[in-house]
C-alpha positions in Angstrom: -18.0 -55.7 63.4 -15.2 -52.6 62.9 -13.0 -55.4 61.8 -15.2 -57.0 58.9 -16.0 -53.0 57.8 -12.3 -52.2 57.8 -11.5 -55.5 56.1 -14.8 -55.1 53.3 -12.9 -51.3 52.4 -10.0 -52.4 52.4 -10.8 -55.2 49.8 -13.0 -53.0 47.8 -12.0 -52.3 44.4 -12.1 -48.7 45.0 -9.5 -48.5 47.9 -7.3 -51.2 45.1 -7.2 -48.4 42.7 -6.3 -45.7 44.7 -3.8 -48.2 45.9 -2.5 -48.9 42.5 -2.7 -45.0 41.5 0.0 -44.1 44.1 1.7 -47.0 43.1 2.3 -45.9 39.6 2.4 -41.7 40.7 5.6 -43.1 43.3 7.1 -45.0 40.1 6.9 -41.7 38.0 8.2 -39.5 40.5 11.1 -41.9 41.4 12.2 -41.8 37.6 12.0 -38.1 37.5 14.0 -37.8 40.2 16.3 -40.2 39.3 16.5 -38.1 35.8 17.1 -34.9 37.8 19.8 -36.2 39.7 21.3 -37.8 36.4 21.0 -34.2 35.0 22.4 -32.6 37.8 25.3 -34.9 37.7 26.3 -34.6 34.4 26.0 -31.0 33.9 28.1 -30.9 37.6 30.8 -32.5 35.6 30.3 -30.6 32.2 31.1 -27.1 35.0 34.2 -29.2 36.6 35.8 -30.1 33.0 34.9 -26.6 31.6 36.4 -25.1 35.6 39.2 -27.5 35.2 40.5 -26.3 31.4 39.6 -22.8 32.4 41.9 -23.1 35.7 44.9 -24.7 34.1 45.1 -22.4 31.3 45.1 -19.0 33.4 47.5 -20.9 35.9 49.8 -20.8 32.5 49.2 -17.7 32.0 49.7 -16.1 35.5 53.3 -18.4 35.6 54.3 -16.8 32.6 53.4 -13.8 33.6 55.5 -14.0 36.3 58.8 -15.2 34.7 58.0 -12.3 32.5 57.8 -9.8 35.5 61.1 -11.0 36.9 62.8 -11.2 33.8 61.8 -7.0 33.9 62.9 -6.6 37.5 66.2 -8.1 35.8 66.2 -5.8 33.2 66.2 -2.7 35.8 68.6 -4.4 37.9 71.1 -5.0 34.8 70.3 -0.8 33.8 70.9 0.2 37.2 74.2 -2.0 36.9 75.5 -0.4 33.4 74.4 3.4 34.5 75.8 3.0 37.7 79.4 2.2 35.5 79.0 4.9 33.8 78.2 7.3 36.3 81.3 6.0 38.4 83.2 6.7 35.2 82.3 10.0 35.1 83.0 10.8 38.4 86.3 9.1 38.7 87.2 11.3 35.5 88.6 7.8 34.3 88.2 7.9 29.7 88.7 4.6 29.4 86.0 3.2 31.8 83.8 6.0 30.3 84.1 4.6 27.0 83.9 1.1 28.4 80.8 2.0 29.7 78.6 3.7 26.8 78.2 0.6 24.9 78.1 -1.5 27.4 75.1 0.8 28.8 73.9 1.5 25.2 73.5 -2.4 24.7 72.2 -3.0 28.0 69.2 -0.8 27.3 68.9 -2.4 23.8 68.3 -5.5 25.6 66.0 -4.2 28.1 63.7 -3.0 25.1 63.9 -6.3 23.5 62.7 -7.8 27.0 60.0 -5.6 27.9 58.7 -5.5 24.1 58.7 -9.1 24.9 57.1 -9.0 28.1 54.4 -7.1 27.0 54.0 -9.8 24.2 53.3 -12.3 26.8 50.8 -10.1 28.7 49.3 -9.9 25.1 49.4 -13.2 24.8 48.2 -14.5 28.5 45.6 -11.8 27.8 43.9 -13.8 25.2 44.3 -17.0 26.8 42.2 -15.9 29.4 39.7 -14.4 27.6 39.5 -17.9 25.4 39.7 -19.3 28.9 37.0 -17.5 30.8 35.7 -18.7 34.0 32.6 -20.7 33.5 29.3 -19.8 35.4 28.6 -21.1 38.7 26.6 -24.4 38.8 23.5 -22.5 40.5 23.4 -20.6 37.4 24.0 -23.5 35.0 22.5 -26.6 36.4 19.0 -26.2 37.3 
């Protein structure tokens, strides 16, 4: 008697539609979620192409910046080099070395200038790559 109650609900057209209702709510929600994890996707690779770009150019930047920082410690070394001459000149009481060693310090400090003003041309320039270059948002920002 339970059984031919359960079975006459069940085959009602009432307990069908509510059947068919879920049927087509699950369908919905399966294609927005599907969309939401397309979404999600693409703009996870939009942040990794942007992150990517962004990371390669300041990696250029920071190298150069680095060849420009040891082409100033060589600039101090090479000063240290020609003023030490002179000095040694001096202190020997030795003319010739003396005036050896004026131009040769007086051109090393010429090129010192010329490679710190273009040291700090680089920086200048590294500068503005990063800032062209910046570091984009975090995904939880971005991708919601």
């Amino acid at each position: 008697m339970v059984r031919s109650h359960v079975k006459q609900f069940l085959d009602s057209a009432s307990v069908t539609r509510v059947i068919q209702v879920i049927a087509v709510l699950s369908l919905i929600l399966a294609i927005v979620v599907g969309f939401r994890q397309y979404s999600l996707a693409s703009c996870l690779q939009d942040y990794q192409d942007a992150s990517s770009v962004s990371t390669t150019a300041r990696a250029e930047a920071a190298a150069e910046d680095r060849k420009a920082d040891e082409a100033d410690r060589q600039a101090d070394a090479d000063d240290r080099v020609a003023l030490k001459a002179l000095v040694d000149a001096l202190a020997a009481g030795d003319q010739a070395a003396m005036r050896a060693a004026i131009p040769s310090l007086a051109a090393t400090y010429k090129r010192t200038d010329e490679a710190r003003m273009k040291t700090a041309q680089t920086r200048k320039d590294n500068e503005k790559k990063r800032r062209e270059n910046p570091v984009p948002p975090p995904p939880s920002l971005q991708c919601s």
